[in-house]
C-alpha positions as CSV (number, residue, x, y, z in Angstrom):
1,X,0.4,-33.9,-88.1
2,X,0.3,-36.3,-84.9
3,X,0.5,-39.1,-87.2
4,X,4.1,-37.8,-88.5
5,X,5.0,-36.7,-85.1
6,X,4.7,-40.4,-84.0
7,X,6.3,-42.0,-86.8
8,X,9.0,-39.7,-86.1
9,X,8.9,-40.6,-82.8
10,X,9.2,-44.0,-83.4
11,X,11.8,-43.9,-86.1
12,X,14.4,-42.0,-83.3
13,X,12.9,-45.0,-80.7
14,X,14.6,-48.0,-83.0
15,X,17.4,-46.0,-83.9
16,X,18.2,-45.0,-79.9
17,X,17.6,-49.2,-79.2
18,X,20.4,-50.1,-82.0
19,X,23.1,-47.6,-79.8
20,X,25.0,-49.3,-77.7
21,X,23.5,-48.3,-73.3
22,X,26.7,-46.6,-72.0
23,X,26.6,-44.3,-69.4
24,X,28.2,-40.7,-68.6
25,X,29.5,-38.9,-65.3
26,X,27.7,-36.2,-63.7
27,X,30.6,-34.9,-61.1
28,X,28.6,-32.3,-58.3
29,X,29.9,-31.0,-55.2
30,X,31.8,-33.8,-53.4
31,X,30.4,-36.8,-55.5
32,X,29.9,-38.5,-59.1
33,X,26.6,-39.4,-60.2
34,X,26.1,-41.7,-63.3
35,X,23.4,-41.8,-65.8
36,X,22.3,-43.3,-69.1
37,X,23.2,-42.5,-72.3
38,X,23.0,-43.0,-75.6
39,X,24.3,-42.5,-79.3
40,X,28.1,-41.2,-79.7
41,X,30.5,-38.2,-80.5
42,X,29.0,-35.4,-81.2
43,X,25.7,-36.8,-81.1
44,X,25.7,-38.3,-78.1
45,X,22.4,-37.7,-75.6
46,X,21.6,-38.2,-72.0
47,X,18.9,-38.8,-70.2
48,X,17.1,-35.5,-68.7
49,X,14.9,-38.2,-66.4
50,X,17.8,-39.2,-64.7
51,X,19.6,-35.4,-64.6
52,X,16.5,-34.4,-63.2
53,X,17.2,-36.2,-60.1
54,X,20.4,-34.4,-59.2
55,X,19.6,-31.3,-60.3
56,X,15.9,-31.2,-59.2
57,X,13.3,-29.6,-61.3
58,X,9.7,-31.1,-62.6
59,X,9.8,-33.3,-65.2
60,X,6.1,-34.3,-67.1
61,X,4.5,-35.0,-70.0
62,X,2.5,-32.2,-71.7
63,X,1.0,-34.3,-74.3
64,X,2.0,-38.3,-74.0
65,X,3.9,-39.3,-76.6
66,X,4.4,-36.1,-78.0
67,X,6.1,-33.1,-75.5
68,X,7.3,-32.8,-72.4
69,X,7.8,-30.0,-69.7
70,X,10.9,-29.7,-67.5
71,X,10.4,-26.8,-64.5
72,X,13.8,-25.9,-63.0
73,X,13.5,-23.2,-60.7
74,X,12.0,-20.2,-62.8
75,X,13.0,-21.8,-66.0
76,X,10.6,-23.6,-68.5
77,X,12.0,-25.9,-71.1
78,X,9.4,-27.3,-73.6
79,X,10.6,-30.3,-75.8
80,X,8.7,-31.9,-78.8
81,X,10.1,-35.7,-79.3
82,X,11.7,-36.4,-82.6
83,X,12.6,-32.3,-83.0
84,X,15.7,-30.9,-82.1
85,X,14.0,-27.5,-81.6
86,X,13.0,-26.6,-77.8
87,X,11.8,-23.2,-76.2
88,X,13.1,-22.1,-72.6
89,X,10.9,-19.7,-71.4
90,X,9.4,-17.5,-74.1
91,X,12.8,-18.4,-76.6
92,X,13.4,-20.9,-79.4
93,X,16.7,-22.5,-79.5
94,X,18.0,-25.1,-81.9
95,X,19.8,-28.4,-80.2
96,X,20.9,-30.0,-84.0
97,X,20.1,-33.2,-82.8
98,X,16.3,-34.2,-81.4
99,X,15.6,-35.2,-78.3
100,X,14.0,-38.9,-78.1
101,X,12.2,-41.0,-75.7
102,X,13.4,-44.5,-74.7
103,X,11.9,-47.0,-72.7
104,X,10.6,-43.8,-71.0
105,X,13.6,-41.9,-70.4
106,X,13.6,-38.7,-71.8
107,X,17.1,-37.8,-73.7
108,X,18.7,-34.8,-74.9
109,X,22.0,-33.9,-77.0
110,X,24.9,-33.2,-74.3
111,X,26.9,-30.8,-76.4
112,X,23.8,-28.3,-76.8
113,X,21.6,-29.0,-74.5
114,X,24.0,-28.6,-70.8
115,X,25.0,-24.8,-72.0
116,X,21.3,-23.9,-71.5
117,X,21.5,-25.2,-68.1
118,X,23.9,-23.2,-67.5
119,X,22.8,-20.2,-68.6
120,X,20.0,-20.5,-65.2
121,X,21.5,-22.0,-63.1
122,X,23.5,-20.7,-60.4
123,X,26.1,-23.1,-60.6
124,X,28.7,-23.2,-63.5
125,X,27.3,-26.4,-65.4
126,X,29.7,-27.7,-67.9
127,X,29.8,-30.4,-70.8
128,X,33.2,-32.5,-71.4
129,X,32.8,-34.4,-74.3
130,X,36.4,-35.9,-74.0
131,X,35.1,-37.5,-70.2
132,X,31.4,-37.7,-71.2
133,X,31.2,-35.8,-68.2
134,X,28.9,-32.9,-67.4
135,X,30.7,-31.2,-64.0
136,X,28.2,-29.2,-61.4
137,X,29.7,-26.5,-59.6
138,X,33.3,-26.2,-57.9
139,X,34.6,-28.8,-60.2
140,X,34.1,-26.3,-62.9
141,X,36.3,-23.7,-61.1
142,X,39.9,-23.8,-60.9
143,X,39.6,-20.9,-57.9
144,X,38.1,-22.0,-55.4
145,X,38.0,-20.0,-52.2
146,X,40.2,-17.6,-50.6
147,X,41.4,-17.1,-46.8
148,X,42.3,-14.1,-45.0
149,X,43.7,-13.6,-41.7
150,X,45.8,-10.7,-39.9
151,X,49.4,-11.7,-38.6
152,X,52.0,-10.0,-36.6
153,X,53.3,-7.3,-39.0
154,X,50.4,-7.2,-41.6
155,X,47.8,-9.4,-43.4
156,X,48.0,-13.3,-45.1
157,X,45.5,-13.6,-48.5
158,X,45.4,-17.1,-49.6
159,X,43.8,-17.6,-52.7
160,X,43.2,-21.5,-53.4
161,X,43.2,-23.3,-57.0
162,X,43.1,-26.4,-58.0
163,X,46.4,-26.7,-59.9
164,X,48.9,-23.5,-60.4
165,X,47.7,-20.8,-62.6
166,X,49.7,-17.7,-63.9
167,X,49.1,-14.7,-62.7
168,X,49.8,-10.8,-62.5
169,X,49.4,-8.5,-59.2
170,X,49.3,-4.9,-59.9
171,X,48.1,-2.0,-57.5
172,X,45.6,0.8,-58.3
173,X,44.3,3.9,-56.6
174,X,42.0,3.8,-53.7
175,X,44.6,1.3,-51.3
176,X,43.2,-1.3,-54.4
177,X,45.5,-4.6,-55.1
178,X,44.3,-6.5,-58.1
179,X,45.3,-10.0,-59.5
180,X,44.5,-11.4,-63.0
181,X,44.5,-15.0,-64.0
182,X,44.4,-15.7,-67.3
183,X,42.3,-19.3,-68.5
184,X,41.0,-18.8,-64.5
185,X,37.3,-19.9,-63.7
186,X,36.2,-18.6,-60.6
187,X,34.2,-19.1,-57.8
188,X,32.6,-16.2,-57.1
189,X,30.1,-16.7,-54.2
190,X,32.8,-18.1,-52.6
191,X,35.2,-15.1,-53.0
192,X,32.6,-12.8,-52.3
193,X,31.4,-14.5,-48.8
194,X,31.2,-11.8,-46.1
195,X,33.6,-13.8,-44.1
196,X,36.3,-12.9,-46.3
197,X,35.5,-9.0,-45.7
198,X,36.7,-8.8,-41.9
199,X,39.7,-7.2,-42.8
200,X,39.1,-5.4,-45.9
201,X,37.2,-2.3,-47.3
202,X,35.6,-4.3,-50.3
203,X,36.2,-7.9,-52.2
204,X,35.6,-8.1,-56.1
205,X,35.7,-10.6,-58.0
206,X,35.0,-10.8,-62.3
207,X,34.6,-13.5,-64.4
208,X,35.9,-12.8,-68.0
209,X,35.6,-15.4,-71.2
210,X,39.1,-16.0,-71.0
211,X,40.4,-15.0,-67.5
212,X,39.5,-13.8,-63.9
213,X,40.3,-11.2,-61.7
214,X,40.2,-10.9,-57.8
215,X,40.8,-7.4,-56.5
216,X,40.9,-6.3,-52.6
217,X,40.3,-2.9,-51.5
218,X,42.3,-3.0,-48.2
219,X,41.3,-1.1,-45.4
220,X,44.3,0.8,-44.9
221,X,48.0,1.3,-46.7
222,X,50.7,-0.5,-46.7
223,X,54.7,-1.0,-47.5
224,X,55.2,-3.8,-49.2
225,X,54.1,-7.4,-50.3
226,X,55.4,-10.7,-51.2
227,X,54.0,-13.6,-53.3
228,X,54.5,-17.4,-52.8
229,X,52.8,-20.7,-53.9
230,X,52.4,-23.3,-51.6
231,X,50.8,-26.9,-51.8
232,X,49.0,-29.4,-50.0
233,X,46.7,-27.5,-50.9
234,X,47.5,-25.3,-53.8
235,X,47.1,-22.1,-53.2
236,X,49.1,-18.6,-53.9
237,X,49.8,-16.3,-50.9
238,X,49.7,-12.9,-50.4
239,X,51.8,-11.5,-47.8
240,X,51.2,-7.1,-47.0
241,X,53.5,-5.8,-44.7
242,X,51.9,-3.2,-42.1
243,X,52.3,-1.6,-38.6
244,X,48.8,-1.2,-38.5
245,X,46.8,-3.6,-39.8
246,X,42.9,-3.9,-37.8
247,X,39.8,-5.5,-38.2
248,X,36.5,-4.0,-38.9
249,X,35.7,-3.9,-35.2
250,X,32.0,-4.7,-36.3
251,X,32.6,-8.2,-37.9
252,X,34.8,-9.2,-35.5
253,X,32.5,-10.4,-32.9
254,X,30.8,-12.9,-35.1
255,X,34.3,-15.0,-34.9
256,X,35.1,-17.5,-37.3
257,X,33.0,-20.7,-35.4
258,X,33.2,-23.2,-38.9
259,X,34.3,-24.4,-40.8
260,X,37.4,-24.0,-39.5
261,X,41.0,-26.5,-40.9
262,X,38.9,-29.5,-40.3
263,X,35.5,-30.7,-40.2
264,X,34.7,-32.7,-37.1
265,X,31.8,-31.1,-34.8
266,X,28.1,-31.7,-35.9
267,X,25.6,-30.6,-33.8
268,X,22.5,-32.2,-34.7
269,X,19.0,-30.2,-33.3
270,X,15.9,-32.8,-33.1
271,X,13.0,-30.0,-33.7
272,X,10.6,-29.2,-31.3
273,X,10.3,-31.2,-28.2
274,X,8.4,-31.2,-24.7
275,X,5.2,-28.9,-24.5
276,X,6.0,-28.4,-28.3
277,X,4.5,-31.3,-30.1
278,X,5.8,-29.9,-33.4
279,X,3.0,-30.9,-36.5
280,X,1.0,-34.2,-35.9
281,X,-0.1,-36.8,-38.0
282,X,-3.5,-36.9,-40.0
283,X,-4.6,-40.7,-39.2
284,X,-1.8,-41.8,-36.5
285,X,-1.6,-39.0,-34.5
286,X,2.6,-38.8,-34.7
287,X,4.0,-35.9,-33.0
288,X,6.6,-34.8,-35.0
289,X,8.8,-33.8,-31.8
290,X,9.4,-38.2,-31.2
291,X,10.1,-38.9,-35.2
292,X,12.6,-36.2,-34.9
293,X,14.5,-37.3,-32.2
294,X,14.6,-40.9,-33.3
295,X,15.8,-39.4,-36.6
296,X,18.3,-37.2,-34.7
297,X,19.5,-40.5,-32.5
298,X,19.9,-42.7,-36.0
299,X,22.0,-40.3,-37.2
300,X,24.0,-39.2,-34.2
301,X,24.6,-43.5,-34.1
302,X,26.0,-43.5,-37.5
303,X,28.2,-40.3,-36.8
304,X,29.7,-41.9,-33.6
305,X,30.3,-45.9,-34.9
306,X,32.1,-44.1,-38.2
307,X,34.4,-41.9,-35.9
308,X,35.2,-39.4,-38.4
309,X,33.3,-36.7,-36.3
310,X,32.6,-35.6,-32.9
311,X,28.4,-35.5,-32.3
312,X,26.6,-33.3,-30.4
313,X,22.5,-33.2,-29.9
314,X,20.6,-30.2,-28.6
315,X,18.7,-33.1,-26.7
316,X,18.3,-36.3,-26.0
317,X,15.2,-37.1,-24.9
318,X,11.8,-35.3,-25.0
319,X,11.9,-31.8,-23.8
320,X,11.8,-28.5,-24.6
321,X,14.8,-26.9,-25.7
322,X,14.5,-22.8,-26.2
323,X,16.1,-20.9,-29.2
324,X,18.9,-19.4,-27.3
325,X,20.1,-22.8,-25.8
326,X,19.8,-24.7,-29.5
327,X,21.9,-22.0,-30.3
328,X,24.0,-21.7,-27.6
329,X,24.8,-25.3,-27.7
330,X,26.2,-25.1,-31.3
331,X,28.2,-22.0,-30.7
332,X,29.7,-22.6,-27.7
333,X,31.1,-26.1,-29.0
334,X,32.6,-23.9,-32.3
335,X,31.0,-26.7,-34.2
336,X,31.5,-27.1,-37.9
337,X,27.9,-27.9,-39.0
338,X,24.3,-27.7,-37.8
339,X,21.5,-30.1,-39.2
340,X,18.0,-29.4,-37.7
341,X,15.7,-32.3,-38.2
342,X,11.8,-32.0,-38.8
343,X,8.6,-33.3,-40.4
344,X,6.4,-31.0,-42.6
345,X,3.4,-30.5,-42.6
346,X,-0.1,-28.8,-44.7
347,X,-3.4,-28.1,-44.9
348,X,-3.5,-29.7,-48.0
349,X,-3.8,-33.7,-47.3
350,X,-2.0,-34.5,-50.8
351,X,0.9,-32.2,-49.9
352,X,4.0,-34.4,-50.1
353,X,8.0,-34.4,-50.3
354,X,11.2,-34.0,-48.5
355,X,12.7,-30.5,-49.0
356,X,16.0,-28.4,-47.7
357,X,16.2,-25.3,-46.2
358,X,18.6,-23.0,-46.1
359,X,18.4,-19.6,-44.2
360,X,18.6,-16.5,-45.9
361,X,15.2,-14.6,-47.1
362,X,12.2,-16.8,-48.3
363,X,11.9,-16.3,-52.1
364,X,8.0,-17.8,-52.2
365,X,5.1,-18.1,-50.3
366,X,5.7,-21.8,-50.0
367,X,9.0,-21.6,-47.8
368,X,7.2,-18.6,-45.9
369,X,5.0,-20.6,-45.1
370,X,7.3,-23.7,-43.5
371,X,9.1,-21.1,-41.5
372,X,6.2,-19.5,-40.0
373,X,5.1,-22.7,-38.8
374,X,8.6,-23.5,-37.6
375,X,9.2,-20.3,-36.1
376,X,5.6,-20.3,-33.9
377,X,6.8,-21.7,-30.7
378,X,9.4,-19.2,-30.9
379,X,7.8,-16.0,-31.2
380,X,6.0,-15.7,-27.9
381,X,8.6,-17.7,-26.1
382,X,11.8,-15.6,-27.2
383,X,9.9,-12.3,-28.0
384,X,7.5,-11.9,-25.6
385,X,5.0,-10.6,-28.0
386,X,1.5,-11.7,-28.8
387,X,0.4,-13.0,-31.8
388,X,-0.4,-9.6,-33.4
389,X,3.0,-8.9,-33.9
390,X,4.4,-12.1,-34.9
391,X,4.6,-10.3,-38.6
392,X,6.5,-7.7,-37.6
393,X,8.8,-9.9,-35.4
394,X,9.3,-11.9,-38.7
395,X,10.2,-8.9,-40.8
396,X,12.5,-7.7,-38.5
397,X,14.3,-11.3,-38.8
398,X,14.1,-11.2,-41.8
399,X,15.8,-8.2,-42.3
400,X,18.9,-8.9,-40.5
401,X,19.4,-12.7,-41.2
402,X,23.2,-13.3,-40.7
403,X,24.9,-14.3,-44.5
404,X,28.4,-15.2,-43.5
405,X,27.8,-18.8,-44.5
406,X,24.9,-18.6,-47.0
407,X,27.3,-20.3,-49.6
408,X,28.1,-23.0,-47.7
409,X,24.9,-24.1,-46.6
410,X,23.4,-23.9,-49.8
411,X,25.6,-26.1,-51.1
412,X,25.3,-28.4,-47.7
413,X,21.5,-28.1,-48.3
414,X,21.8,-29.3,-52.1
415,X,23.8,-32.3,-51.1
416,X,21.3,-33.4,-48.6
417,X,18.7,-32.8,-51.1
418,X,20.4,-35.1,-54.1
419,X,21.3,-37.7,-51.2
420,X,17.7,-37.9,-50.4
421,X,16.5,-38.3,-53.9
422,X,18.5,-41.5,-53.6
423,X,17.3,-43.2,-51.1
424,X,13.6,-42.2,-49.8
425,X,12.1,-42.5,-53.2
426,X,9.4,-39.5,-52.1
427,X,8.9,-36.5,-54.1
428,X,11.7,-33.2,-53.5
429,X,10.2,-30.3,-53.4
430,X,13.8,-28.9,-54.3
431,X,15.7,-26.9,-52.1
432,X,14.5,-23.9,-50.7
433,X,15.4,-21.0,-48.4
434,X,13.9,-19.1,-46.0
435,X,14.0,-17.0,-42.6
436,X,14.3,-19.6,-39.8
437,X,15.0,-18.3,-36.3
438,X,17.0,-21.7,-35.0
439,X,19.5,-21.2,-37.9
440,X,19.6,-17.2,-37.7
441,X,21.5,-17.7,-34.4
442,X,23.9,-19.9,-35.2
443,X,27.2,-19.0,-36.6
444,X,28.4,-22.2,-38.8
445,X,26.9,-23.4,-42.3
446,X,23.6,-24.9,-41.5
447,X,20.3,-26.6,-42.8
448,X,16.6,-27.3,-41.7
449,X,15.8,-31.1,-43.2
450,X,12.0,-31.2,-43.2
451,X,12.0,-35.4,-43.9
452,X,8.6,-35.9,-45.4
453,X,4.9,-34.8,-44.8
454,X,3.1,-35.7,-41.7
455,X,0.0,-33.9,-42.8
456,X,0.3,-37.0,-45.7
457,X,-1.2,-40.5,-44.5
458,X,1.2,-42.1,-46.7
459,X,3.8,-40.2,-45.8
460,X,2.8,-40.7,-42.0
461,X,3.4,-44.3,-42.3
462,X,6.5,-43.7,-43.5
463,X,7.8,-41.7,-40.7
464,X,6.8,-44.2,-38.5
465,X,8.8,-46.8,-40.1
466,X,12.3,-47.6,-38.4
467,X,13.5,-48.1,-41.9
468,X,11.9,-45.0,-43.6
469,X,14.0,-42.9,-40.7
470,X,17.3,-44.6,-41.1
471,X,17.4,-43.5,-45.0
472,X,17.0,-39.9,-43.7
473,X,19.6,-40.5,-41.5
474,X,22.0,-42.1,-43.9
475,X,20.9,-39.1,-46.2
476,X,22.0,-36.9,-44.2
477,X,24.9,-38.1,-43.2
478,X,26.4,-39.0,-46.8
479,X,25.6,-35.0,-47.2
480,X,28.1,-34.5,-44.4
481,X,30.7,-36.6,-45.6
482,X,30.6,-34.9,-49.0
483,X,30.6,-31.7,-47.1
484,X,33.6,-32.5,-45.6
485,X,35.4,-33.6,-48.6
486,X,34.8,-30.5,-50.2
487,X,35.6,-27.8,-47.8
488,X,38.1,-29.4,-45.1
489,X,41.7,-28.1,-45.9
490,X,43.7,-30.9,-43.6
C-alpha cells in the first residue's frame, strides 16, 4: 500500500512541476498577501504552507511523505498526498481534486478546500475563482459597521456598505425597526459591538443565504423617520424623529474614547519597569522591563519620523509606572489605540514564539497563564491583597472585563500577529486572549504584544539584538497602519 501511495505521490509531483508557478491573492483585513499556486480553472490548488502563515494554525507531517496534519484553532484537518479525500475532525469530506506536495509545499484545491475554512473559522473566508483570490474577513462583507449617535430632535443610525445595496425598512411591535438587504453579507460582530447599544434597547443582526437583516429595538417611541444615502463613505442613514430621545445612563460614562473619525493617537505602554524587572533571561540575565522600552522607543521613532500619528509612551525611561496611571495616560489623551509591549517567558526552557493578546476571558490554560504572570505586580500593588486572594481578584476581573472594543482588537491583534510572521521568522503561537488588568482599564481597542521568549536562550539573544527589536517594531507598526486603513472614516 505505501508503495502505491508513493507512486501516486510521485505521479501528482511531475504533473504539479509541468504547471506553470503562478501565484493567487489572499486579501485580509487592511492588506493582500500572495502565495503560490499551481494547476488551473477549476483545478487550481494553493499552497496550505504558505496560507498557514496568515491564518496561523500547525502545519506537520504525520507520516513523511505520506500525511500531514494542519491544527487551526480546535479544528484538525488530516490529508493523505495524492487523495483528494481529507477528514476535519471526526468527518470525511471529498475535495475532487488531491492534494500534492511540491518542492515541499503542501497544496490543496481552492474551490473545495477554502469553504471548509470557513465553516471554523470566525471570519467569513471566501474563494473567487474569477480573481484567484481567497478574501479574509471584512472584504467578504458588503456591511460593514454601523454608527449611532443622538441629535437635537431624535437619533442618527448610519449603517455603512461598501457599494449601495437595496433595501426595505419596515416597523414591528415592541418600538422594533427592521431593514432587509437582499444579496447583503454582513458583519455581524461589528453590528453587534456594545458600543452600538448606548442608545438602544437591543441590536440584531441575521445572516440569510441570500440576504441580511439588521433590526433595532429602540429604547423609546417615536414620530417619524427619514432615509438617505450618503457617500464618501457609503453608507445609508437613518434619521427618528423624537422629543425624548436618552441614553442608557449606564453606558454613557464609558464615552466613546476610539476610535473616533480618525486614527491618530497611539499610546504605546513599555511593560513593567522600575522595581518591576518583568521576566529575566535564562543565560543573559535581560530584564525584560529594558528590551521593552527599547522596543517601545523603536517604535514610538518610526511613528514620529512617518507623521501619520501623534505618539504617546506610558514612560520613557526606567521606572515604575502603576496600573491606574498606564491607564490614565491612554484615557485621558482619548487615544485611538493602545499597544503594550512585553517578552514571555516559561518554565519550560524550549518554550518559544511571539504571540497576541487580546483582552476578553482566557479560553486555555496557556493564556491564563501569561496573564497571571503579567498581572502579579499588579495585584498587591492595586488591590491591596495578599497573595491568597490573587485568585479571587482574577475572577472578579475576569468577570467584568469591559467588551466595547473586543472586535476591534481582535482584529488589531490578528494583524500584528500576520505582520510578525513576516518578519521575525520565530514560531506564533497564534493569537490568543485573555484577562489582562493594563488593557481592562483602558477604553480604546487594544493588544498585549509578548515579542518572543526570554525564558528561551535563543530567543534571549534575539531580544538583545538591535535588529531583532526593530522587526517587532516595524511589526507592529505595519499592524497600525492597516488598522487605520480599515477602520478610519476621514
Amino acid at each position: 500500500m505505501r508503495k502505491v501511495i508513493l507512486s501516486i505521490l510521485a505521479l501528482f509531483f511531475l504533473v504539479s512541476l509541468s504547471t506553470a508557478d503562478q501565484t493567487i491573492k489572499v486579501k485580509t483585513s487592511g492588506g493582500t498577501e500572495k502565495i503560490q499556486a499551481i494547476g488551473k480553472d477549476d483545478r487550481l490548488s494553493y499552497s496550505l504552507s504558505e496560507l498557514q502563515s496568515v491564518l496561523g494554525g500547525d502545519l506537520k507531517w504525520r507520516q513523511p511523505g505520506i500525511s500531514v496534519a494542519y491544527n487551526l484553532d480546535t479544528a484538525r484537518f488530516v490529508f493523505t498526498i495524492g487523495s483528494p479525500y481529507i477528514t476535519l475532525n471526526d468527518t470525511i469530506f471529498n475535495l475532487v481534486v488531491p492534494v500534492t506536495v511540491v518542492r515541499g509545499e503542501l497544496f490543496v484545491p481552492a474551490a473545495t478546500f477554502t469553504p471548509l475554512l470557513d465553516l471554523i473559522r470566525p471570519e467569513n473566508i471566501s474563494w473567487d475563482g474569477s480573481a484567484k483570490t481567497i478574501r479574509v474577513n471584512a472584504e467578504w462583507f458588503n456591511i460593514t459597521d454601523i454608527n449611532i449617535s443622538a441629535k437635537q430632535n431624535g437619533l442618527l443610525i448610519e449603517i455603512f456598505m461598501t457599494s449601495p445595496l437595496n433595501f426595505e425598512i419596515y416597523e414591528s411591535e415592541g418600538n422594533w425597526l427592521n431593514i432587509d438587504f437582499p444579496e447583503a453579507r454582513i458583519d455581524r460582530a461589528k453590528i453587534l459591538s456594545p458600543s452600538n447599544r448606548t442608545y438602544l434597547r437591543k441590536i440584531n443582526a441575521f445572516q440569510f443565504d441570500a440576504s441580511a437583516q439588521i433590526s433595532f429595538r429602540l429604547r423609546r417611541g417615536y414620530k417619524n423617520f427619514h432615509h438617505t444615502y450618503k457617500t464618501n463613505p457609503g453608507r445609508l442613514q437613518i434619521a427618528i424623529e423624537s422629543e425624548s430621545f436618552t441614553a442608557d445612563s449606564s453606558l454613557v460614562g464609558s464615552g466613546r474614547i476610539g476610535p473616533d473619525e480618525k486614527i491618530d493617537v497611539i499610546v504605546i505602554d513599555a511593560g513593567h519597569g522600575g522595581t518591576d524587572f518583568g521576566a529575566i533571561g535564562r543565560h543573559k540575565k535581560t530584564r525584560e522591563k529594558q528590551i521593552t522600552l527599547e522596543i517601545a522607543q523603536e517604535l514610538a521613532k518610526m511613528i514620529r519620523k512617518d507623521k501619520q500619528f501623534k505618539v504617546i509612551m506610558t514612560r520613557t525611561k526606567d521606572r515604575y509606572v502603576s496600573l491606574n496611571q498606564r491607564a490614565k495616560i491612554a484615557n485621558d489623551a482619548k487615544a485611538d489605540l493602545f499597544i503594550s509591549i512585553h517578552c514571555n517567558s516559561s518554565t519550560k526552557k524550549s518554550a518559544n514564539g511571539h504571540q497576541v493578546f487580546y483582552l476578553a476571558p482566557a479560553k486555555s490554560d496557556a493564556a491564563r497563564a501569561v496573564a497571571q504572570f503579567e498581572n502579579a505586580p499588579f495585584l498587591i500593588d492595586e488591590s491591596g491583597l495578599d497573595k491568597n486572594n490573587e485568585n479571587d481578584l482574577a475572577f472578579i476581573l475576569n468577570d467584568m472585563i469591559q467588551t466595547e472594543f473586543i472586535t476591534e482588537s481582535a482584529d488589531l491583534a490578528y494583524m500584528a500577529d500576520l505582520e510578525m510572521r513576516k518578519r521575525l521568522k520565530i514560531k506564533s503561537r497564534n493569537v490568543d486572549h485573555a484577562a489582562f488588568f493594563v488593557l481592562n482599564r483602558v477604553y480604546m481597542p487594544s493588544i498585549l504584544v509578548e515579542s518572543a521568549f526570554l525564558s528561551n536562550k535563543n530567543e534571549e539573544k534575539k531580544l538583545r539584538s538591535s535588529s531583532f527589536r526593530k522587526k517587532v517594531a516595524t511589526s507592529i507598526y505595519e499592524a497600525i497602519k492597516r488598522f487605520k486603513a480599515k477602520y478610519e472614516r476621514i
